[in-house]
Structure formats: structure tokens, C-alpha cells
N, C-alpha and C positions, 0 to 999 in steps of 0.2 A: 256532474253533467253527463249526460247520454251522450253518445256517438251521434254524428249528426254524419247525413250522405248531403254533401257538395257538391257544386260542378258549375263552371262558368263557362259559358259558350257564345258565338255569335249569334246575333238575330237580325236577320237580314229585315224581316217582316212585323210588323207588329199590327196585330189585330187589335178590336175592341175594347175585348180584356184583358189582353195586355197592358193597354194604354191608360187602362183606371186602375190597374195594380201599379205600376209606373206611379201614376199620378197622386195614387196614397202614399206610395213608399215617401214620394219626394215632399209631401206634403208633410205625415208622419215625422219626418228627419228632420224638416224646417224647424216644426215647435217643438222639436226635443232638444233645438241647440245646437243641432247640423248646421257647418258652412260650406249652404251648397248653392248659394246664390242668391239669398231671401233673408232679411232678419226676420225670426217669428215674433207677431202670430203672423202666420199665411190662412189662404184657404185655398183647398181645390183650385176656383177660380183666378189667382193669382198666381197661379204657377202652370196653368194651363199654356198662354203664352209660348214661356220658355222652352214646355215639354215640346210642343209642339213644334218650334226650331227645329229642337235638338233631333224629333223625328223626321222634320223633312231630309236634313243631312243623310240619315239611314236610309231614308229610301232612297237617297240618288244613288247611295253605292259608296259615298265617297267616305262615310263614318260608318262607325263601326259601334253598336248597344252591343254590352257586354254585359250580360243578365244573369245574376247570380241565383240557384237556386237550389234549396236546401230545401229535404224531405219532400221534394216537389211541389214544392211553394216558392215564389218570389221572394227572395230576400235584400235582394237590393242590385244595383249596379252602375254601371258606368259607363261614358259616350268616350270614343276616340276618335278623334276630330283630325282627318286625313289635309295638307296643304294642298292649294290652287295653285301654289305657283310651282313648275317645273323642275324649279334646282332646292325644292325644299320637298320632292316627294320623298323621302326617306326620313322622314320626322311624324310622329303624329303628335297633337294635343290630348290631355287627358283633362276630362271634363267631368264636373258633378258624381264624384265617387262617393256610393253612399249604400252605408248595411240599415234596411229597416231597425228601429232601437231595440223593438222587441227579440232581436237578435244578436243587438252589438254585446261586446266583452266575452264571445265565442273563437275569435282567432278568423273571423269572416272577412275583416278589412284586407287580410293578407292573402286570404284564398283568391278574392275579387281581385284584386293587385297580381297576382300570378296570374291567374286568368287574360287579364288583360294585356302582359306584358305577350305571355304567348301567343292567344291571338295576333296582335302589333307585328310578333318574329314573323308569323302564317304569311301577315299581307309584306312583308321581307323590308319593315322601317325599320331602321336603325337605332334610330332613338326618341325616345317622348319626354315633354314636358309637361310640364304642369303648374299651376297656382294653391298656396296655399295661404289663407288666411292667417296674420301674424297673430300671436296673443291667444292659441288654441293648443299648440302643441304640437297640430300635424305635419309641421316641418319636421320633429324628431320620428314620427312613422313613418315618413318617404323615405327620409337617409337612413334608415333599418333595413328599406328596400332597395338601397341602390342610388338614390337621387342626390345628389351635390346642390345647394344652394349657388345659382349663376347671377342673381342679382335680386334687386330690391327695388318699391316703390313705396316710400316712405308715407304715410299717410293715403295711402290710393283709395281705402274701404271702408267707408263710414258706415257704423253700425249703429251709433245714434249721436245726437248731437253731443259734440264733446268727446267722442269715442273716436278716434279715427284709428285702422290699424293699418299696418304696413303688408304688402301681397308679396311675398315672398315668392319669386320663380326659381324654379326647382327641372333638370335634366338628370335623363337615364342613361346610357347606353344600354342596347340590351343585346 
């Protein structure tokens, strides 16, 4: 495999094109078996919605798009989701972390992951959590990065009938 140039940063703004590279990344992820919110198939339209939450949050200031991007391309990223309440501002959420496929098994989940943790240090939170879908694995890639499993909801994520898995929540310090 070639050298690839990395780099994850914040994005306060996100324009047009943005927003439809976003919107492939998340769509692309869904029907490849991403759990990033969605059981595939999705479309576009189906996840439109959510994208668009996740940007209002960005535009008030209060989250944080952490946009990874390799060879100057979108590769993927991830929202940190800042608290409303006063005595939890030194915590953020870590929300739909995700390497477009065409690029995953490059070592990208861990650059995004760095990235985010150090932006997170920038706006001076102490620590994040997060959600990971039971029954995939990605419990064992957070505690690679630091996160301790703090609790469990036993069946909370239906993926199809018959399927239920358990949401593991996952804390950092950083």
C-alpha cells in the first residue's frame, strides 16, 4: 500500500459539497455494514434526516465535525456532540465515527480517533464517550484507544427482528 497524507480537523462550516460528500460517506458505510445508525440498505434520502441534525448541532458551535481527509479527499468522520448542561461541560459525545469502505483496513479509524480525541483536548473536555453496537467488534477498537466499557443495555439495538444487540457505552479520559 502507498503512503497516504492524512489529517483530521475541525469544521466549523459546511457547505454544499460538503454536505453530499458527508451524505455518500454515511450512506456508502450503511450498505457496507457500518454501525452508524441505520441497518442497510439506506439511501441518500434516509439518512438525510440524521445528517442534518448532526449539522445543525455544528452550526450552533456547540459540536464539533471532525472530517477526515486523505489525499485531499473526504474519507470519513465523526461528530462530538458538546453537553447543555453546565456541570457536564467537560464531557463530549462521540457520534457516528465512520472511514468511507473504500478506504477502511488503511489504519484510518485510528487517525479519525486521534483526531478527534485532540480536537475534544482544543475545546479543553476532559473526557468522551461513546456507543458501540454489540456483536461487531468495535468494543475491542475503542479499548485499543483508551475507552473502558462503563455500562450496557442489554438488547437496546434492533437490527432485525430476532436480532437484538446490546449498546455498549464506552468512556475516555483524555
Amino acid at each position: 500500500m502507498d503512503a497516504v497524507s492524512a489529517e483530521v480537523r475541525a469544521v466549523p462550516e459546511v457547505d454544499d459539497v460538503l454536505r453530499q460528500e458527508l451524505l455518500a460517506c454515511w450512506t456508502d458505510v450503511t450498505n457496507a455494514g457500518g454501525a452508524v445508525g441505520f441497518v442497510p440498505p439506506v439511501t441518500p434520502e434516509d439518512v438525510v434526516p440524521l445528517l442534518d441534525k448532526l449539522l445543525e448541532g455544528v452550526h450552533s458551535g456547540r459540536d464539533v465535525l471532525a472530517l477526515l481527509v486523505v489525499d485531499g479527499e473526504t474519507a470519513g468522520f465523526a461528530s462530538v456532540v458538546g453537553s447543555l448542561s453546565p456541570l457536564r461541560r467537560h464531557w463530549g459525545t462521540v457520534l457516528r465515527v465512520q472511514v468511507h469502505p473504500s478506504r477502511q483496513g488503511q489504519g484510518l479509524g485510528r487517525v479519525l480517533m486521534a483526531g478527534v480525541h485532540r480536537i475534544a483536548r482544543e475545546r479543553e473536555w476532559e473526557f468522551l464517550h461513546l456507543t458501540a453496537r454489540g456483536g461487531t467488534g468495535l468494543d475491542g477498537f475503542y479499548r485499543g484507544l483508551g475507552y473502558a466499557e462503563v455500562g450496557r443495555l442489554p438488547g437496546a439495538i434492533r437490527v432485525a427482528p430476532g436480532d437484538d444487540r446490546d449498546e455498549i457505552v464506552m468512556a475516555c479520559p483524555l
